[in-house]
N, C-alpha and C positions, 0 to 999 in steps of 0.2 A: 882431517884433523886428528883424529882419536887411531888415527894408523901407530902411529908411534906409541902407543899405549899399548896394543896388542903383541908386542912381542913378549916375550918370558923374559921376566927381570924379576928373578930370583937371587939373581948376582949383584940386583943394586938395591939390596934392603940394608939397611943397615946394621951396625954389629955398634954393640957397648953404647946405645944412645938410649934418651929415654923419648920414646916413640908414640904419641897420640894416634889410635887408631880407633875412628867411626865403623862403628859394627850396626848390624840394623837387629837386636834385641827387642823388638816389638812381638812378643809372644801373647798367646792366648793365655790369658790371669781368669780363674776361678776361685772365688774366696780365700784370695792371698796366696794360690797356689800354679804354679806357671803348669799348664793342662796339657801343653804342645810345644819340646824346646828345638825343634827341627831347623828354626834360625839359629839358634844357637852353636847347635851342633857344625852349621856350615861354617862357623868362623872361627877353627878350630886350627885347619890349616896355616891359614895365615899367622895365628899366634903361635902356633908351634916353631915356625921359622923361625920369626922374629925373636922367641925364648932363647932357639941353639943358637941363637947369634948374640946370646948376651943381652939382650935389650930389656929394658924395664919398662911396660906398658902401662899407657894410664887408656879405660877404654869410655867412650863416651856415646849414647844411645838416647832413642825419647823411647817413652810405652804408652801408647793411646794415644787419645786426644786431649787431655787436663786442661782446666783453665782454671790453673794457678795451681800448686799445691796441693796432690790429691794421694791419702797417704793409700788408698785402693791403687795405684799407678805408682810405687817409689819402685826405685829398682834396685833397694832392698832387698824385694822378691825376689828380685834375678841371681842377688847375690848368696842369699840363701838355698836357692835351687843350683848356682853353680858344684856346689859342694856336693850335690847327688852326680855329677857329671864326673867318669872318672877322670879324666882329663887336668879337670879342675883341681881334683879333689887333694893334690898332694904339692897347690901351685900357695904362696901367701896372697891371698884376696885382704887389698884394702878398700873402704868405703870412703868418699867424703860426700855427705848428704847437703853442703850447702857451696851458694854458688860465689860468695862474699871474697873478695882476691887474695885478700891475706889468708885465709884456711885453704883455698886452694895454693895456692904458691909451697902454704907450709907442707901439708900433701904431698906437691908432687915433689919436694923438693927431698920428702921422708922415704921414697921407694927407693929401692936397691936393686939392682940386676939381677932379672928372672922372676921381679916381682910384679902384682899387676895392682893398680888402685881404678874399680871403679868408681865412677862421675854419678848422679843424680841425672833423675829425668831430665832432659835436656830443654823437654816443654812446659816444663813448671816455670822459666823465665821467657818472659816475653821477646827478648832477644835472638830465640832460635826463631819465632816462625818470621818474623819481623826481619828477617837476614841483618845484625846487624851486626857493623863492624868492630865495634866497644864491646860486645861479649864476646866475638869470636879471637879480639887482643885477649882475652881477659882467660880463655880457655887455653890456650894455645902459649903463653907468654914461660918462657924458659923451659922450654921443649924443643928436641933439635930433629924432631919428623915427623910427617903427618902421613897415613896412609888410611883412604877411603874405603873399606870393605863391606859396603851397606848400598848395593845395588837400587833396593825399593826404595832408596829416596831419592837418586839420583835424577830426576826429572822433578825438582824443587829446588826453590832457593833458598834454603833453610841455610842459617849461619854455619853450622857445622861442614855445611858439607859443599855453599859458595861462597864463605867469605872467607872461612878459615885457612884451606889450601892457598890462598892471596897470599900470607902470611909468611908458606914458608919456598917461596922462591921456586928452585930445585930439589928438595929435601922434601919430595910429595911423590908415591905411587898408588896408584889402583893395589888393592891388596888382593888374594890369590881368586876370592872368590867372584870380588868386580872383573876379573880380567875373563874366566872362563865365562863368567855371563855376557861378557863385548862379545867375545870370543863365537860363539856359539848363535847368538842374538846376529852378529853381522853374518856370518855366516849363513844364515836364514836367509837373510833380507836379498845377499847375493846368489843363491840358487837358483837357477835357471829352470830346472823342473814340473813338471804340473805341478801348481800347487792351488790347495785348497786351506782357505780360513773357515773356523766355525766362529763365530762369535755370540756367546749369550749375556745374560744377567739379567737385571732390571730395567739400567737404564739406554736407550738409545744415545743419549742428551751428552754422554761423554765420550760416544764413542763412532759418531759421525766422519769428524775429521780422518778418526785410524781406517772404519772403510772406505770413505775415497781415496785414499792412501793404498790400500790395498789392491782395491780394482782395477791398477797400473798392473799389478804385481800377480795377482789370482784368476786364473781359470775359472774357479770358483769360489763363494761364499756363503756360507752356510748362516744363519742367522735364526737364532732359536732364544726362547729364555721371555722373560715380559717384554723384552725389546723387540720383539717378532710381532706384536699386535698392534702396535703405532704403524708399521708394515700392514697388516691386516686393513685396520682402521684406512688408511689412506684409500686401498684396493676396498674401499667399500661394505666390507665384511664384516658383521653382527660381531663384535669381539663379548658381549654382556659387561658385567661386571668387573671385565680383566683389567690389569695396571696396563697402561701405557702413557705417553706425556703427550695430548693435547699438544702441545708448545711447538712440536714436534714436527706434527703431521707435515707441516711445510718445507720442511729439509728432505722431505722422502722422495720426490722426485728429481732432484738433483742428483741424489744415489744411483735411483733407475736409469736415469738416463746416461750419466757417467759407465754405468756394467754394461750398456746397451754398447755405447762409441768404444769402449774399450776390449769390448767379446765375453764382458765376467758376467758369469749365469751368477742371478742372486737366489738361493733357496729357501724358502718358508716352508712351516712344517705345514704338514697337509690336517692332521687330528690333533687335540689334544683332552687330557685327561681334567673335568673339570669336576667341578662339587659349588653347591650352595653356600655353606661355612667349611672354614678351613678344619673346624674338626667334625666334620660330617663324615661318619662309616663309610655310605654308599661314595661312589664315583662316576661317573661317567664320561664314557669315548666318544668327544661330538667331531662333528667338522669346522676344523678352526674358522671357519668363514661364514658359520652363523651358529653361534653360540643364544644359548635363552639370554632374554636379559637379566634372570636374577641368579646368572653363575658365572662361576671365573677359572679361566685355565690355568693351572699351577703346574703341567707337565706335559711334555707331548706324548702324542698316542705313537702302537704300534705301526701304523703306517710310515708315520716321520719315520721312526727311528729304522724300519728298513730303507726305505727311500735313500737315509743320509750314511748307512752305511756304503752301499754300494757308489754312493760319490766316494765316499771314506777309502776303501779299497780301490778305486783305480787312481788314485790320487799319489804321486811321488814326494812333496813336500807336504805338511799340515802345520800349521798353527791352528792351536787352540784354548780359547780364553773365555772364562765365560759359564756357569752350567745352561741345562737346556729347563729348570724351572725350579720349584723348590724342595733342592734335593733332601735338604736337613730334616723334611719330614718323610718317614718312611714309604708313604703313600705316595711322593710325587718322584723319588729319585732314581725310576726306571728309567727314563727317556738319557738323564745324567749318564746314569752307568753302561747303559747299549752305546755309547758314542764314546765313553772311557775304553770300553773292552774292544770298540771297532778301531780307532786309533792303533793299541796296543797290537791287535793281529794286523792294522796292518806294516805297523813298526818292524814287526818279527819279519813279515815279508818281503823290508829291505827299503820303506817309507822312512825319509825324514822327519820326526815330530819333535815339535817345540811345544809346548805345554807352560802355561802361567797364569797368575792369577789368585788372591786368594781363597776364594772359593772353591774356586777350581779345584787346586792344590784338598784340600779340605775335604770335596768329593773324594781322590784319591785315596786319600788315609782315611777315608771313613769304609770304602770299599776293602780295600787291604785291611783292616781289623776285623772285617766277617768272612773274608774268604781266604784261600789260602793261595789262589790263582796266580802267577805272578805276571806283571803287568810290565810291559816292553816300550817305554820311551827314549830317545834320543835324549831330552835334555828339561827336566822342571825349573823355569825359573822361578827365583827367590820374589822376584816382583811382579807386578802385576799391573797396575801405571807405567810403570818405570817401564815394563817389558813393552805396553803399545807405546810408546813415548819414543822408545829406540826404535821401532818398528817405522815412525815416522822420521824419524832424525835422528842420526844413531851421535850426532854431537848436541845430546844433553847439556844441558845448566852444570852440574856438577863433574861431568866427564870433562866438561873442556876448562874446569877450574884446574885440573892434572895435568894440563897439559903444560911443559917450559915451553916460554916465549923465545 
């Protein structure tokens, strides 16, 4: 289905229209200040086309999770931070801060060619998460194209982004930056190659379905992160104090036995770095398989992290989602960065790597601000749900709302 999607249609944007375009603006806000505009900057391409071709853009985004009204989430911010963007900075940005049809209609009806009028959180009305289709008339009504460039939510049925393409017929594309992410995401899925997944984070619980999904597809899988000790936990092993979801342990053998009938080794890390309280000095290298009871693993040891490079280097494909514990405190994001830097060498060696995930992403740029190293990936995606979501079914909710009938 979503074949028809991936070809280059740069030829069928439009020219002299005034053009609705979902961008995914969901940035890190610290005290009213956008801290990380790296989404941002991805949706640069696509508005620059659509400029030289005359168009007048209204762009439409949520930020966070609001319920209801939260002036910590307007995308005010955004609009004030565009103006540090040089891109932006010489473009006329309009606001309309309310969703009531008459101020909107008069809005979009106020921009002129080459002008752009930002929209208001999208999740301050209950309509966006509700998919309904009285707000997505209501956004959309005297506008003559919609084009989806907001990857990360494309595995939802948010109004914006499943009801509103309904709307406009054949006058709907993937905009530059959903297409390289099809693009590159299918691309993955059809490689033929050894490939190995890493998978980490916290929770197992959402991410069950993407590795049996996988272990069709993977030689191997790596599995690290607090979702490696509901693993532990089932295999009988003292996990202590560490997170894992109870709820869980029962879906674990269904995995093994799936990587058993399909030939995919499933990897668990063999040590990890644990402590009593999370701001305790000391640390310590146990064996993840009998941890004390009053500590908890936040990282893996040296062991894992040799173990998993050398799967990492003889491996031809890699996806990787996930960190391997919790990187954001200085004390646990070795295990994170030895499987960032194993990846990258072995990208340079001619490894395809897929990389996604917020976090993930996160690791990256917290690496890259203290070192100067430079780091070798195939391709980051923008999403992170969205990314295992296509990974499972690459015809999404909102990818196949683009599609003409």
């Amino acid at each position: 289905m979503i074949e028809s999607l991936l070809t280059n249609n740069k030829n069928q944007f439009p020219e002299n229209s005034k053009v609705l375009v979902r961008v995914d603006f969901n940035v890190p806000i610290h005290k009213g200040k956008v801290i990380n505009d790296s989404r941002i900057l991805l949706s640069i391409p696509t508005l620059k086309l659509l400029l030289e071709k005359k168009n007048a853009i209204i762009l439409i985004s949520h930020l966070g999770r609001p319920k209801g009204y939260d002036d910590k989430l307007t995308l005010k911010i955004i609009k004030e931070h565009l103006k540090k963007i040089k891109f932006f900075s010489d473009k006329k940005i309009h606001f309309c801060k309310s969703f009531e049809e008459k101020e909107l209609n008069k809005m979009k009806k106020k921009i002129k060619q080459g002008e752009i009028l930002l929209l208001e959180n999208l999740r301050f009305e209950n309509g966006e998460k509700s998919s309904s289709i009285n707000f997505a008339k209501k956004i959309s009504s005297n506008l003559d194209f919609f084009i989806n460039d907001a990857f990360a939510v494309c595995h939802r049925k948010d109004s914006s982004v499943f009801k509103i393409p309904t709307l406009f017929k054949k006058n709907k594309l993937p905009g530059l930056l959903l297409q390289k992410e099809m693009k590159e995401i299918y691309k993955t899925v059809k490689l033929q190659k050894k490939k190995l997944a890493i998978i980490g984070g916290a929770k197992i619980s959402t991410k069950v379905s993407l590795i049996n999904k996988l272990i069709h597809h993977c030689d191997n899988i790596i599995i690290g992160g607090a979702m490696a000790f509901s693993f532990i936990k089932y295999l009988k092993g003292n996990v202590g104090l560490s997170l894992y979801e109870p709820n869980q342990i029962e879906r674990i053998p269904e995995i093994l036995k799936n990587a058993k009938k399909y030939k995919c080794k499933i990897h668990l890390p063999e040590d990890a770095i644990c402590v009593k309280e999370i701001d305790d000095k000391i640390t310590n290298v146990r064996s993840i398989n009998n941890l004390p009871d009053d500590e908890m693993g936040l990282d893996i040891g040296n062991k894992s992290c040799v173990n998993f490079e050398k799967i990492i280097m003889k491996s031809q494909t890699i996806i990787w989602n996930g960190p391997m514990g919790m990187f954001e405190n200085k004390k646990f994001k070795n295990g994170t960065e030895q499987i960032l830097l194993a990846i990258s060498k072995a990208t340079e060696s001619g490894s395809y790597s897929l990389v996604g995930g917020g976090d993930t992403l996160s690791a990256i740029d917290n690496y890259k601000k203290n070192n100067l190293e430079k780091l070798n990936f195939n391709f980051l995606s923008s999403g992170g749900g969205a990314m295992l979501a296509f990974l499972q079914n690459p015809n999404l909710p909102a990818i196949k709302a683009l599609v003409n009938e």
